[in-house]
C-alpha positions in Angstrom: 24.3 -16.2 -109.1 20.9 -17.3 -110.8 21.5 -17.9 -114.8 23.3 -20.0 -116.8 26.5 -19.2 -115.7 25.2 -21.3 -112.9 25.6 -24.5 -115.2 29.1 -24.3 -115.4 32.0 -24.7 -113.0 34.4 -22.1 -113.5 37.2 -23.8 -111.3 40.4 -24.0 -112.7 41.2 -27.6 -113.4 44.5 -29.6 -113.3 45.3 -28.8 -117.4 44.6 -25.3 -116.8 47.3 -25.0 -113.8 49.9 -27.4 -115.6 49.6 -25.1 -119.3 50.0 -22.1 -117.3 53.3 -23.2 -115.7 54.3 -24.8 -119.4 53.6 -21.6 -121.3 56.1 -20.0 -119.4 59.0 -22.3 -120.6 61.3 -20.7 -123.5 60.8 -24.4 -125.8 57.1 -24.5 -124.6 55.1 -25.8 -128.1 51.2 -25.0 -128.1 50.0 -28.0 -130.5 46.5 -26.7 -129.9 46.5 -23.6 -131.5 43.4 -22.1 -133.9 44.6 -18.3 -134.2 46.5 -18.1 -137.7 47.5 -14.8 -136.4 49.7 -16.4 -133.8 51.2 -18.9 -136.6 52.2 -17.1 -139.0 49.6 -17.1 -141.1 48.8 -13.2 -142.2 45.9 -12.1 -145.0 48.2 -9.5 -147.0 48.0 -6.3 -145.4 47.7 -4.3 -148.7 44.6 -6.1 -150.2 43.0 -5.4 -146.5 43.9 -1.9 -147.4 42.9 -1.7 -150.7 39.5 -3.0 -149.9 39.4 -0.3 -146.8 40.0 2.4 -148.7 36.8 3.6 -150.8 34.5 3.2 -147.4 36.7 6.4 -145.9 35.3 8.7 -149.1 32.0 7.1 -149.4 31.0 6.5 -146.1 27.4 6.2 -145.4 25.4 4.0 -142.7 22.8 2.7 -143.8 21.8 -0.7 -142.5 20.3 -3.4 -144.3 18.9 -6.2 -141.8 20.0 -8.8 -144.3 23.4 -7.0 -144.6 25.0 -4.7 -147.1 24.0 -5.9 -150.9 27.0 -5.8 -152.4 28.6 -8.5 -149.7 25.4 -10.8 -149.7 25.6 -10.9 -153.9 29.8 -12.0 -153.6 28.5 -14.5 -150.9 26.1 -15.6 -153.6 28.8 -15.7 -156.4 31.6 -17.7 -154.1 28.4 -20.9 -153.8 27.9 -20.7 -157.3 31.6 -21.6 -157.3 31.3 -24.4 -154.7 31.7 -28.2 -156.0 28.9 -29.1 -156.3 27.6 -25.7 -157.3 24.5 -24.3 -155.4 22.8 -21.3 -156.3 21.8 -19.2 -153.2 19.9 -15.2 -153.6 21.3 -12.7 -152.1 18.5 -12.3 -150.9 18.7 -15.5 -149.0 22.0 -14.4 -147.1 22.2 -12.5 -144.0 25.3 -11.0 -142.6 26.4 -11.4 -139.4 29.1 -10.2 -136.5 30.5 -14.1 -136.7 29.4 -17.6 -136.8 28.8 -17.5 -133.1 26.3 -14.6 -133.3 24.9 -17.2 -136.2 24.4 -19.9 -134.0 22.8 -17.6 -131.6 20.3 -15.9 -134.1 19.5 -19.8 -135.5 18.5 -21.3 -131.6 16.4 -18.2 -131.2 14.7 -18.5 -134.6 13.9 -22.3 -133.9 13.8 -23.2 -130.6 11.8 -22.1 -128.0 13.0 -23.1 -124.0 12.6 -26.4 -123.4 13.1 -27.3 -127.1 15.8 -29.6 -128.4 18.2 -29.5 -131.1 20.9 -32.8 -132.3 24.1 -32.0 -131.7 27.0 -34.2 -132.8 29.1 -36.2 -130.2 32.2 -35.4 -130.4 31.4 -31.6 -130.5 32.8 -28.1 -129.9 31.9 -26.8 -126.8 30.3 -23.6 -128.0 27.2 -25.6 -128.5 26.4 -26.5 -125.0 27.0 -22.8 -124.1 24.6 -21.3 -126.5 21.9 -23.6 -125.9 22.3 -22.7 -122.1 21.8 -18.6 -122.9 18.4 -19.6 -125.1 17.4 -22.7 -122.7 17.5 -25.0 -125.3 18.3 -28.5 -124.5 21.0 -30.2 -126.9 20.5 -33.4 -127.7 23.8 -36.0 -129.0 23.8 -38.0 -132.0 26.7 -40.7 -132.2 29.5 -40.6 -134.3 31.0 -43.8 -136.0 35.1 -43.6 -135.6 35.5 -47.0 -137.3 33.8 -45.3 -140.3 35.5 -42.1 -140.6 33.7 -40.4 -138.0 30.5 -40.4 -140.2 27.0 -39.7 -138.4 25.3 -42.7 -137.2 22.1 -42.8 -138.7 20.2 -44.9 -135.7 21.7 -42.5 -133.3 20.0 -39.5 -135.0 16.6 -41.3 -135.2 16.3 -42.3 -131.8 17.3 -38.9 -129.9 14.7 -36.8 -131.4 11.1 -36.3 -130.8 8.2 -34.1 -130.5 10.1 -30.9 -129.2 13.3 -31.5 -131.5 13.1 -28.4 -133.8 16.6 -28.8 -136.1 20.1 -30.6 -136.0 23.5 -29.3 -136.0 25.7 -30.6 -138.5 29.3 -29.7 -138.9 31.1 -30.5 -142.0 34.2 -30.9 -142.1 33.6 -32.0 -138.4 35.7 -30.3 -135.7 38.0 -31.9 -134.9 37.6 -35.2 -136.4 37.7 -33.8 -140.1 34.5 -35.6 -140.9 32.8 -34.6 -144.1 29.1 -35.2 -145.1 29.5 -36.8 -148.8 26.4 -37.9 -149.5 22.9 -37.4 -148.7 21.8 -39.0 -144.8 18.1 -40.7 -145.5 17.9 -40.5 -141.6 17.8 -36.9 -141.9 15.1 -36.6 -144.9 13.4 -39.0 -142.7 12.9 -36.4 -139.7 12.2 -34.0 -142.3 13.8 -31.1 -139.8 15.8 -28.2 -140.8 19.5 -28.6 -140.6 22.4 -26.0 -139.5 25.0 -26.5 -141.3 28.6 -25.2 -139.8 30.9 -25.3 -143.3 33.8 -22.9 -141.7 36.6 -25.5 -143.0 34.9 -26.0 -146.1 37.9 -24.2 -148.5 40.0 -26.7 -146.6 39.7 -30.2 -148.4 42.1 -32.8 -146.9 41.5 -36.6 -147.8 38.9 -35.5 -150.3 38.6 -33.5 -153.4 35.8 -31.2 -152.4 33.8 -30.6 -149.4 29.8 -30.5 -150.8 27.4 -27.7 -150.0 25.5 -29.4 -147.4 22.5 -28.2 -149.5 23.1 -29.3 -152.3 22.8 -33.0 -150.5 19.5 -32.3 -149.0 17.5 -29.5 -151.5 14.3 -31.1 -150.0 15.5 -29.9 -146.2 15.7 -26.2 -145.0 18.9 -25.7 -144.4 20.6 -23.0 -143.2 24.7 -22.8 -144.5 27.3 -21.1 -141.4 30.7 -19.6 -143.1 32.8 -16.6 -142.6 36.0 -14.5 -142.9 37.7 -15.8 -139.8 38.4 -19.2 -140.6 38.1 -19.1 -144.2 40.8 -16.2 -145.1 42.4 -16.1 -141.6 41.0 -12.8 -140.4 39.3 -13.8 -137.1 40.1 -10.4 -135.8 37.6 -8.5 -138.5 34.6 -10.8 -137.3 32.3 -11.3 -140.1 29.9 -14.2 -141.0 26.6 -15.4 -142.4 24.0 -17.6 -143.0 22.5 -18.8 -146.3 19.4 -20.4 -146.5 18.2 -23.0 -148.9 16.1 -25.9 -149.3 12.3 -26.6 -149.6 10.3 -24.3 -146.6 13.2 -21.1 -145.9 10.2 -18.7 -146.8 8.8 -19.7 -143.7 12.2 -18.4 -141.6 13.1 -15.6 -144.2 11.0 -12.7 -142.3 11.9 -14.0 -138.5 15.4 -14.4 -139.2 14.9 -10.7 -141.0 13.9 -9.8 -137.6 16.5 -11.1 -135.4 19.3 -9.8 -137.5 17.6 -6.1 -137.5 17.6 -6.2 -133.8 21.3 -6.7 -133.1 22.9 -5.3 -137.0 26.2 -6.7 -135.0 28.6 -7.1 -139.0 30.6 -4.2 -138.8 29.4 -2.2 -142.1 33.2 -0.8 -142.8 34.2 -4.8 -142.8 30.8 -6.0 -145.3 32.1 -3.0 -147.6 35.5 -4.5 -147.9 34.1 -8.6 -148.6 33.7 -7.9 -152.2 37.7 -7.3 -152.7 38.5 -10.0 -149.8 36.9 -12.5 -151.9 38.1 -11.2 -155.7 41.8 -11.1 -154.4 42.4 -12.9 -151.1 42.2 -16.5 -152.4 45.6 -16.8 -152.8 46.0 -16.7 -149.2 43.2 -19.3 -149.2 45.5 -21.6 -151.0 48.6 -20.9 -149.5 46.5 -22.0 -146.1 45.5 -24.9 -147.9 49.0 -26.0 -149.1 50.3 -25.2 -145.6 47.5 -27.2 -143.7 47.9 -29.9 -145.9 51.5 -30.0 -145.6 51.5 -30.0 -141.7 48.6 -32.9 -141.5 51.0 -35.0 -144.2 54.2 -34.6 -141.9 51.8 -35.2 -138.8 50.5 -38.5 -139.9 54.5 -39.5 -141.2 56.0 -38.4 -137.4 53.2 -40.3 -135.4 52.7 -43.3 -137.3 56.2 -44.2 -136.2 54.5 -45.2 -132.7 52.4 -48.3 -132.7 50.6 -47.1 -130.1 49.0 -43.7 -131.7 46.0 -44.6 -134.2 45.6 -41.4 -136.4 43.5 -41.0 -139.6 43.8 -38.6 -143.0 41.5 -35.8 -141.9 38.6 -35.4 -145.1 39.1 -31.8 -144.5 39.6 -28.8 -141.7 43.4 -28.9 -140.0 42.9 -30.8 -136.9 44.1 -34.2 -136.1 42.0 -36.3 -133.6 44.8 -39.4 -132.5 43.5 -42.4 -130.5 46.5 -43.0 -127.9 46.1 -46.9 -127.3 48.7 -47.1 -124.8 47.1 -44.5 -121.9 43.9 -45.1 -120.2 43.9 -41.7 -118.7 43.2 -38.6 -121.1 43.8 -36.1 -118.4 47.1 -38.0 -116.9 48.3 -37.7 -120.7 47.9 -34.2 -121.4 49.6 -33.6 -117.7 52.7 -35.9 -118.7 53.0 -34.1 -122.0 52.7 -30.4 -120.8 55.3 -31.5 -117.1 57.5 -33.4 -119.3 57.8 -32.2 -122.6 56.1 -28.8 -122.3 53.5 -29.4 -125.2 49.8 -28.7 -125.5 47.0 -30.7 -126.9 43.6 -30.9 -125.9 42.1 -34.6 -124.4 39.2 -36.1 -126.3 36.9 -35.3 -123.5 37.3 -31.3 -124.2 34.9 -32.4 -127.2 32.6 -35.0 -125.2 34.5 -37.8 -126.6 33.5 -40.4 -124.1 35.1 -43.6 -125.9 39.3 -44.4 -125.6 42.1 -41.8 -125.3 42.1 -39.4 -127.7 44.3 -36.1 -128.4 43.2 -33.2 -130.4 46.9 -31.6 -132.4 46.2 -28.9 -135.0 48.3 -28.7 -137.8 47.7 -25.3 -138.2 51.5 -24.9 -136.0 53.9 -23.8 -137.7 56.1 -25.8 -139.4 59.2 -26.0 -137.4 57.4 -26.0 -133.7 54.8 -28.3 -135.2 57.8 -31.2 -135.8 59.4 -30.7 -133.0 56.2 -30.4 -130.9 55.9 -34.2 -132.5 58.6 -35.5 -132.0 58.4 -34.9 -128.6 55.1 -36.9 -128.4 56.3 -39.9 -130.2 59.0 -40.0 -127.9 57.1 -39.5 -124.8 53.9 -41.8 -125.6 
């Protein structure tokens, strides 16, 4: 099959075969979960329905390619609120189906095939699928795991040139909880605009805020990646956007206008309900915050009771990325812990992590499988 389907290798592999048995096992604990859905974790039905509810006697399509005006202006507001504040228009915002179709819309607005874009290492693997629909090559900065996982500034430098048209940033990093504090000279240097994936941003960890990554860089174009599905739990109503800012977005407004108009993919009865979502759903957002927190301060208690698991404070997002110093083998790890104590968790290599043995847990499990699921691992590593 000709494509880029043709990239990949869609064989099921040995983790695959091993979790499928596992899953099956009435004390089987996944410790790799993202769906809050599935923990526990539920928006409140009644302000989903109170926000619902004026669409049904007002109903009206009528598309914007930037997205409805009154969800772009709360986007606007919630920045405002941001520590440090940073004031994007509304007209600066477009709305989108999610922060994958954002990623999409950004590679075609940048990059033509054969382009390049940095991409951090460790990573998500989303990226190396997109860039394979658009043909875009992705080129890896480093990451520096002795220093908090922060961006290595040589590393950036030296993997660019003349066809390298933006860099990928995600802050807080998935999922080594990395956050960008402070402005990166390397990245004034290459003068290139930046995409900035902020979905864990309401999520603060081992700091006290989680910076616009704007607000760092005003003299870069950059363009800001959010949404409902990780920010108030509600991955199954698939909304998100981009907001531009920074010296040069006139130059991207009226493409990006473009590319938006030619898919309108945010669902127009979920924009109608963002206003209310954002004026009353931030308790959840705090009750997430309390509960993530919670589960990465019992997490870092449990493991650091085996000398041989190195695991750091997260600066923000709900993942915990472990060094094991006693395995050599990520995959033979993974395998012992799903045969022998029917547990999840993803190897380091799942996110191109090419140096030691490292586990991905997320703390997102709920409370009681979440200690159990580490106790197991203490005892078995």
């Amino acid at each position: 099959m000709a494509g880029f389907f043709s990239e990949f290798d869609f064989a099921t592999n040995r983790i695959e075969i091993e979790f499928r048995k596992a899953e099956k096992e009435r004390d089987f604990i996944n410790l790799a979960g993202s769906n809050p859905t599935i923990e526990g974790l539920i928006f409140p039905p009644g302000i989903l329905k109170k926000a619902a509810e004026p669409y049904w006697s007002e109903r009206r399509y009528d598309p914007d390619p930037k997205g409805l005006a009154s969800a772009r202006r709360v986007i606007s507001d919630y920045y405002m609120g941001r520590i440090p504040a940073i004031e994007l228009a509304a007209d600066n915002i477009f709305i989108t189906a999610s922060t994958s179709e954002s990623y999409g819309l950004l590679f075609a607005l940048l990059a033509d095939p054969g382009d390049n874009l940095l991409a951090p290492r460790v990573s998500y693997p989303l990226f190396e699928h997109l860039a394979a629909i658009h043909h875009v090559e992705l080129r890896a900065y480093d990451m520096d795991e002795n220093n908090g996982w922060q961006i290595k500034a040589d590393s950036l430098i030296s993997g660019s040139d003349d066809r390298t048209r933006g860099v990928i940033v995600v802050s807080p990093h998935n999922p080594t909880g990395m956050v960008v504090k402070e402005a990166l000279p390397a990245l004034r240097g290459l003068g290139l605009p930046v995409i900035c994936d902020e979905v864990f941003s309401e999520f603060p960890c081992g700091v006290t805020n989680i910076p616009p990554f704007g607000a760092l860089h005003p003299e870069l174009p950059v363009f800001h990646l959010n949404g409902i599905s990780k920010m108030f739990g509600l991955p199954d109503l698939k909304l998100g956007w981009i907001a531009l800012s920074g010296s040069g977005i006139k130059d991207y407004e009226k493409r990006l206008e473009l590319l938006n108009d030619t898919y309108l993919g945010a669902n127009y009865l979920v924009q109608s309900m963002l206003p209310v979502i954002f004026a009353e759903g931030m308790g959840f957002v705090e009750q997430m915050r309390t509960r993530f927190r919670s589960g990465i301060d019992l997490a870092l208690e449990l493991l650091s009771k085996n000398p041989g698991i190195k695991v750091r404070r997260p600066d923000g997002g709900h993942y915990l990325f472990s060094e094991i110093e006693t395995w050599k083998d990520e995959e033979d790890l993974v395998l012992h812990l799903l045969k022998n104590q029917r547990i999840l968790v993803h190897p380091g290599y799942f996110y191109d992590c090419e140096q030691g043995t490292h586990i991905m847990i997320s703390c997102l499990t709920e409370k009681g499988k979440l200690i159990e699921g580490l106790k197991r691992i203490v005892a078995a590593i």
